[in-house]
N, C-alpha and C positions, 0 to 999 in steps of 0.2 A: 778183294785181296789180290795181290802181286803174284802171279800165277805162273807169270814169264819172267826172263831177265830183259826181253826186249825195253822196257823203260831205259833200264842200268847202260843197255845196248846204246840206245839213244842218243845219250849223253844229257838226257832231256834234266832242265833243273829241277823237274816236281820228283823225281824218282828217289832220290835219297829219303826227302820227307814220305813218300808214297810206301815206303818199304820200311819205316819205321813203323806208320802207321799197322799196317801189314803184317809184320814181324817183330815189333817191338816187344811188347808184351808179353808172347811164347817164348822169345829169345833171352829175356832177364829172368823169369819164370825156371825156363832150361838153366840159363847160367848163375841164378840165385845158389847155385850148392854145390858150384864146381871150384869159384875163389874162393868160398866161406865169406864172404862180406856182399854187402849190399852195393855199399860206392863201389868195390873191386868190378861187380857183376854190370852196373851200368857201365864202367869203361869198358869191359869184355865189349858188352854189345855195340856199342857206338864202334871202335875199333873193328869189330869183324864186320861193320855194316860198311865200315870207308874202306875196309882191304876189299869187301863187295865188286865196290865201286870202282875199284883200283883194278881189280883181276877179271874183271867179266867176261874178258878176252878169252880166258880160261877154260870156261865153262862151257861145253862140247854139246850138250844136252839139255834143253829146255825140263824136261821130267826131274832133274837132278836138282831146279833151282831151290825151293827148300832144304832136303837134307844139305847139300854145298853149305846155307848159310850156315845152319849148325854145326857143320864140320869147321868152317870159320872161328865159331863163337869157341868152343869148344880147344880148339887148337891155342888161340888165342888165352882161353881162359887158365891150359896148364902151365903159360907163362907169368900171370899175373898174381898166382896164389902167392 
């Protein structure tokens, strides 16, 4: 598992796919009952995986990089209900 953001850091190409693998799962799981639908809950995830990708610059703290993704998915998810 994806334990660091240094991939994201990177800019390395396997890390998108690396952190789906990774997070994929828990993340639709998580966000299965936040939009109420299934399709809504896979765009949650893909979208907080590419704002991921987009903001890593953000992210201060290596210890934070899971909770961050959920805070991601989650943010993301109260606009898509």
């Amino acid at each position: 598992m994806i334990s660091s953001s240094q991939p994201l850091r990177s800019s390395s190409p396997e890390a998108l796919p690396k952190l789906l693998d990774a997070y994929g799962d828990r993340l639709f799981s998580y966000c299965r009952f936040l939009p109420r639908s299934r399709e809504n809950a896979q765009l949650v995830v893909r979208d907080g995986l590419v704002v991921a990708t987009a903001q890593i610059e953000h992210l201060v703290c290596d210890e934070w990089f899971g909770p961050w993704l959920y805070l991601l998915a989650r943010g993301d998810a109260s606009v898509v209900r």
